[in-house]
N, CA, C and O atoms as CSV, one atom per row, in Angstrom:
chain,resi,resn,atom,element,x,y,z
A,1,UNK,N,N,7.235,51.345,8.619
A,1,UNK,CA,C,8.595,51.714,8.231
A,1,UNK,C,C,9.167,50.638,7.310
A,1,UNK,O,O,8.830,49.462,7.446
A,2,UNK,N,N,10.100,51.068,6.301
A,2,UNK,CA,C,10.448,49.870,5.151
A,2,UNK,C,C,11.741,50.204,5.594
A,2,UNK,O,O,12.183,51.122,6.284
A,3,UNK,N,N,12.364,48.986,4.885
A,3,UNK,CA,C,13.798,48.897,5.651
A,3,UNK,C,C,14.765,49.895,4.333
A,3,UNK,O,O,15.989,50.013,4.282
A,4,UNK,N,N,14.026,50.326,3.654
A,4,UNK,CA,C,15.012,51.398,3.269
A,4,UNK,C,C,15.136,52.419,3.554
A,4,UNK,O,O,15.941,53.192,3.035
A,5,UNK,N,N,14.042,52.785,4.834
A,5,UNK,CA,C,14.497,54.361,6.024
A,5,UNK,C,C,15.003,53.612,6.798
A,5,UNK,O,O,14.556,54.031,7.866
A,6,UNK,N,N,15.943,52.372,7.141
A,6,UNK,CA,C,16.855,52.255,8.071
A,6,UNK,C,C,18.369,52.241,7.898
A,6,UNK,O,O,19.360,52.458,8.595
A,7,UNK,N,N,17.995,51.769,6.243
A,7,UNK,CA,C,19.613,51.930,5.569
A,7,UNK,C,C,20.268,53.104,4.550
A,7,UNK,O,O,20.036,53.270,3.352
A,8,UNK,N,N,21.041,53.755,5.317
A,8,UNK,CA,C,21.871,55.300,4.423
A,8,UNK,C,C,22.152,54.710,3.352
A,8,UNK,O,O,21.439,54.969,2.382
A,9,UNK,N,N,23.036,53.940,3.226
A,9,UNK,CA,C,24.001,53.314,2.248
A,9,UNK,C,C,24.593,52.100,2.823
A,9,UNK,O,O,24.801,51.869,4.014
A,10,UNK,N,N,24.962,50.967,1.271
A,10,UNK,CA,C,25.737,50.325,1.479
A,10,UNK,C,C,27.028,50.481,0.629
A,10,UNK,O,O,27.156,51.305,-0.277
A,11,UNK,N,N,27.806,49.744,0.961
A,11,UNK,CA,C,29.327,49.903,0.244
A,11,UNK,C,C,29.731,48.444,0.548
A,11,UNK,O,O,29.098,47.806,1.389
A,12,UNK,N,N,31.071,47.749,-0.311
A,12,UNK,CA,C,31.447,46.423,-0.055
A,12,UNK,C,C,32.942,46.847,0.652
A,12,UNK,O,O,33.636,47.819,0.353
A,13,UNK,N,N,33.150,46.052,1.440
A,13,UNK,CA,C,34.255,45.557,2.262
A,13,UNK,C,C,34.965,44.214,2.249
A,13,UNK,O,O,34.416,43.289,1.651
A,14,UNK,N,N,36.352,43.982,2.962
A,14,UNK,CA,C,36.457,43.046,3.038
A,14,UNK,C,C,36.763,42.033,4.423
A,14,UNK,O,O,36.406,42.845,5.277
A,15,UNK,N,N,37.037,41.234,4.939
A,15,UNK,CA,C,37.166,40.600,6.072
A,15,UNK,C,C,38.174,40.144,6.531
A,15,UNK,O,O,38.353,38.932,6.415
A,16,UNK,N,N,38.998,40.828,7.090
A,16,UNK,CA,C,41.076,40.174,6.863
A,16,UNK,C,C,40.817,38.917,7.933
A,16,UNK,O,O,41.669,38.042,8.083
A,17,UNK,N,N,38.941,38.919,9.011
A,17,UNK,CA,C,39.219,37.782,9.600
A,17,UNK,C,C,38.314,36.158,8.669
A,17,UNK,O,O,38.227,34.965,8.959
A,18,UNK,N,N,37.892,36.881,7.694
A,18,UNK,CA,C,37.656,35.455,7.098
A,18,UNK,C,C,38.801,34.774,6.360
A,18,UNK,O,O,39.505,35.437,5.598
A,19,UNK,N,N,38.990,33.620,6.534
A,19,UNK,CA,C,40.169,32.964,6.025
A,19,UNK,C,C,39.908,32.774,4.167
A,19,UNK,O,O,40.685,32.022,3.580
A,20,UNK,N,N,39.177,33.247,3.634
A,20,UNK,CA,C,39.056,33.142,2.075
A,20,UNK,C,C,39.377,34.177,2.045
A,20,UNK,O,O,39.846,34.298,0.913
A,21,UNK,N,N,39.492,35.421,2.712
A,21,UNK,CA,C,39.407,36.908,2.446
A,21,UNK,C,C,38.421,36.951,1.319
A,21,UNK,O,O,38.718,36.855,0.129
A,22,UNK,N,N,36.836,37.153,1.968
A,22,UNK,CA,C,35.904,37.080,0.657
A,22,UNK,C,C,35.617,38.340,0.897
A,22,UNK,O,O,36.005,39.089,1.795
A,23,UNK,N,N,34.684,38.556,-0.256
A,23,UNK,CA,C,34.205,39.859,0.120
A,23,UNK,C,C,32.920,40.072,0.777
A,23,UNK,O,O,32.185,39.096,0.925
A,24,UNK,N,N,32.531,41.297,1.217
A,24,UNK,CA,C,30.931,41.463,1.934
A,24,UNK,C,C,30.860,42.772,2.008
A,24,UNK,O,O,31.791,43.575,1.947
A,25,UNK,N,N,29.630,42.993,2.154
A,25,UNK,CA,C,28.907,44.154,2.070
A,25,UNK,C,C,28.721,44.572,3.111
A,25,UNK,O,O,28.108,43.835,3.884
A,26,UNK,N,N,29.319,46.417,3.777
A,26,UNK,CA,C,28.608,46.740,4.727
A,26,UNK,C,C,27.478,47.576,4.636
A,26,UNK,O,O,27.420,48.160,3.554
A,27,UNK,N,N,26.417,47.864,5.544
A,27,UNK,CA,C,24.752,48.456,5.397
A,27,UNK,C,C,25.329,49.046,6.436
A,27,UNK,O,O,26.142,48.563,7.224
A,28,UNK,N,N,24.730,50.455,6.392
A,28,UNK,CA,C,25.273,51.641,7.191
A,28,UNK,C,C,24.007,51.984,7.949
A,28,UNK,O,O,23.773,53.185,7.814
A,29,UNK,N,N,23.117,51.375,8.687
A,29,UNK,CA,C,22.063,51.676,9.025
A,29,UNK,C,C,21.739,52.321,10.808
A,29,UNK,O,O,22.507,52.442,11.763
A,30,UNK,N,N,20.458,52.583,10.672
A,30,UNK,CA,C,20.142,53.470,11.294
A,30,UNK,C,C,19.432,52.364,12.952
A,30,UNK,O,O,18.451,51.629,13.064
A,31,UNK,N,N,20.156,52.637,13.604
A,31,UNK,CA,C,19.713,52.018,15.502
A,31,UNK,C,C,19.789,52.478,16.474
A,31,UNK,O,O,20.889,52.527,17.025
A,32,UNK,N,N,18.441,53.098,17.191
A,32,UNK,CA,C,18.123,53.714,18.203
A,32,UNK,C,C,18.721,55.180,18.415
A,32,UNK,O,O,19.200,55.674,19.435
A,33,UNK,N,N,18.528,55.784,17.002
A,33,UNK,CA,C,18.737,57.174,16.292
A,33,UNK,C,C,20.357,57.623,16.071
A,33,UNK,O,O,20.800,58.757,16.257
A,34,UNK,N,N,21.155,56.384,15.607
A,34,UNK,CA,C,22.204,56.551,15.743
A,34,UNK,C,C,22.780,55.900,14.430
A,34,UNK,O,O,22.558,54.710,14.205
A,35,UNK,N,N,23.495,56.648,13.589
A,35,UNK,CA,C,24.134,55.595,12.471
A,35,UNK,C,C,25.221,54.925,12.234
A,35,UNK,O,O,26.271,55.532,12.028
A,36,UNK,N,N,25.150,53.217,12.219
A,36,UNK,CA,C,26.285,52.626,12.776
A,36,UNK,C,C,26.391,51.680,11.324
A,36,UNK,O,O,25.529,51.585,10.451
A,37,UNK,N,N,27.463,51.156,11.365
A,37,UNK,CA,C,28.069,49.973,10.358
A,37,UNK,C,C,27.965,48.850,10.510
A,37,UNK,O,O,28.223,48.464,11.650
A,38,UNK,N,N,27.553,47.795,9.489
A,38,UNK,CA,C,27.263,46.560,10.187
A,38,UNK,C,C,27.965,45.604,8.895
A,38,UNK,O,O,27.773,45.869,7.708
A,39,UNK,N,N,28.592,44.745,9.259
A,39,UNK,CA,C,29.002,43.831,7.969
A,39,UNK,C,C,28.138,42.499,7.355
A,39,UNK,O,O,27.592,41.696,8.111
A,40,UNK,N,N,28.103,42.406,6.170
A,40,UNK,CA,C,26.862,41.070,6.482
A,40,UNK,C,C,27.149,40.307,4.841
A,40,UNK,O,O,28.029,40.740,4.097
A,41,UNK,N,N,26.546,39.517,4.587
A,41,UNK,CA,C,27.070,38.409,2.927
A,41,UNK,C,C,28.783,38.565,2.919
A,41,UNK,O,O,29.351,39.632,2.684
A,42,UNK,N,N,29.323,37.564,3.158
A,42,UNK,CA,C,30.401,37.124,2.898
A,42,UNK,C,C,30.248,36.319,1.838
A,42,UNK,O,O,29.316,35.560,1.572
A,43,UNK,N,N,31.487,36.601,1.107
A,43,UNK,CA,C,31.679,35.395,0.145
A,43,UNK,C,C,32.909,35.348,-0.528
A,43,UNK,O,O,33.705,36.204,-0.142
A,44,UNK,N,N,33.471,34.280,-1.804
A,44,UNK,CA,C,34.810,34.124,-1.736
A,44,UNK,C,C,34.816,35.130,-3.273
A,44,UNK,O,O,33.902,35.385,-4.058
A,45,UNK,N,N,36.217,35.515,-3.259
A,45,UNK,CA,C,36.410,36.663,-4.552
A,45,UNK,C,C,37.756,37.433,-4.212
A,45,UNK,O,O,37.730,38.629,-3.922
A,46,UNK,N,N,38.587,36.916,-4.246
A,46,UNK,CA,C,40.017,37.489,-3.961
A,46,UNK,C,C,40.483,38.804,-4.804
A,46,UNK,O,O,41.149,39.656,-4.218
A,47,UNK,N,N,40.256,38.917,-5.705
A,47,UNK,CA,C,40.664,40.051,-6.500
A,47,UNK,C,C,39.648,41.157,-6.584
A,47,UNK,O,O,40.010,42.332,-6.648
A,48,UNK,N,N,38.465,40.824,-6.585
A,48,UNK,CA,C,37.407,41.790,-6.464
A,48,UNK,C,C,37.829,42.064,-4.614
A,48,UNK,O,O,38.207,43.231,-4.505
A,49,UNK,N,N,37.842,41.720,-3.960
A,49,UNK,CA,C,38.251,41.775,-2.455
A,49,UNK,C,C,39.442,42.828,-2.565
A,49,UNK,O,O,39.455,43.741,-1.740
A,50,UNK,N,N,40.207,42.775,-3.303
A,50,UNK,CA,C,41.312,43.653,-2.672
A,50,UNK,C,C,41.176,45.139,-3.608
A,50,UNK,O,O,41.592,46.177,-3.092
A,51,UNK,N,N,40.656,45.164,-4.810
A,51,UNK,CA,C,40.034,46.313,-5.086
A,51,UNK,C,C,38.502,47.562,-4.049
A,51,UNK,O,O,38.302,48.751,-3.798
A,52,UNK,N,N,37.871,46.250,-3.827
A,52,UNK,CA,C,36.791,46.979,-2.853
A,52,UNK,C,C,37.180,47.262,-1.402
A,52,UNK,O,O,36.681,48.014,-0.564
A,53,UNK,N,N,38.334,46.342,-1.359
A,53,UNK,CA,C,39.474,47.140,-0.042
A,53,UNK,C,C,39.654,48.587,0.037
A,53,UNK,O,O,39.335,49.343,0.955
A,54,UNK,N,N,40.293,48.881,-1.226
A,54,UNK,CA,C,41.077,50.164,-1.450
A,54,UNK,C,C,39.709,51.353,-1.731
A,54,UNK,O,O,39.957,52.540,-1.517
A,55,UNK,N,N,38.059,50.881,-2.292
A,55,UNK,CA,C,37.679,51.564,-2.587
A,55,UNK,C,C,37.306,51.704,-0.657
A,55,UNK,O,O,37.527,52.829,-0.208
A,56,UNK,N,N,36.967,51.009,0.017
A,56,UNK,CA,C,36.370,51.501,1.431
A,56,UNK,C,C,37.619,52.071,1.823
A,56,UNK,O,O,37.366,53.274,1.873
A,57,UNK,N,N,39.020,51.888,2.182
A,57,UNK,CA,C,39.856,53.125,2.504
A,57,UNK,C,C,39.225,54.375,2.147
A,57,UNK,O,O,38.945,55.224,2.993
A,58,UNK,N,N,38.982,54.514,0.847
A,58,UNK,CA,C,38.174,55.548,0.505
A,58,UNK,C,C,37.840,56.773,0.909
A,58,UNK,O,O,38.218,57.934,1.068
A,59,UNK,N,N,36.582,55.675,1.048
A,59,UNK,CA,C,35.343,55.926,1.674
A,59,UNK,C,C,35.439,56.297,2.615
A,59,UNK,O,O,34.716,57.291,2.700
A,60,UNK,N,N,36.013,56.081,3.636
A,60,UNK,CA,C,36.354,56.154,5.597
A,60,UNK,C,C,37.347,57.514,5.357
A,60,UNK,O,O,37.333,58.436,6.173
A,61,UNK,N,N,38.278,57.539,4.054
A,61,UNK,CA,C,38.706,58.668,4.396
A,61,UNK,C,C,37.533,60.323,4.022
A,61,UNK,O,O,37.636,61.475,4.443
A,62,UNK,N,N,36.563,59.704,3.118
A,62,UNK,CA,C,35.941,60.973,2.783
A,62,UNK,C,C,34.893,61.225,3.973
A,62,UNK,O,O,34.295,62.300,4.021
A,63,UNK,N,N,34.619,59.968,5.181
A,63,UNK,CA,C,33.432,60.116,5.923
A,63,UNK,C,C,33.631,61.301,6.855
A,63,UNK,O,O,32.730,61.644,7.620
């Protein structure tokens, strides 16, 4: 199995608990036949952060 039959999609997010408010990427992957969200690479980017905010509102609203 390659780890790209474990991951649907990713999309970027942001972290209101990291104190840079950086941004990171969540991987929407697949565990014990169930598809769950996982957050992972943080990093600092304030303005790109609050755009990829508004795009995951989005997103959660089209899921």
């Amino acid at each position: 199995m390659k780890i790209g039959d474990l991951v649907r999609r990713v999309y970027p997010t942001c972290s209101k608990d990291n104190p840079e408010n950086g941004l990171g990427v969540v991987l929407e992957i697949l565990f014990n036949d169930y598809w769950g969200d996982t957050a992972v690479v943080w990093w600092d980017n304030e303005t790109q952060c609050e755009y990829e905010q508004r795009h995951l509102e989005i997103v959660n609203e089209n899921r």
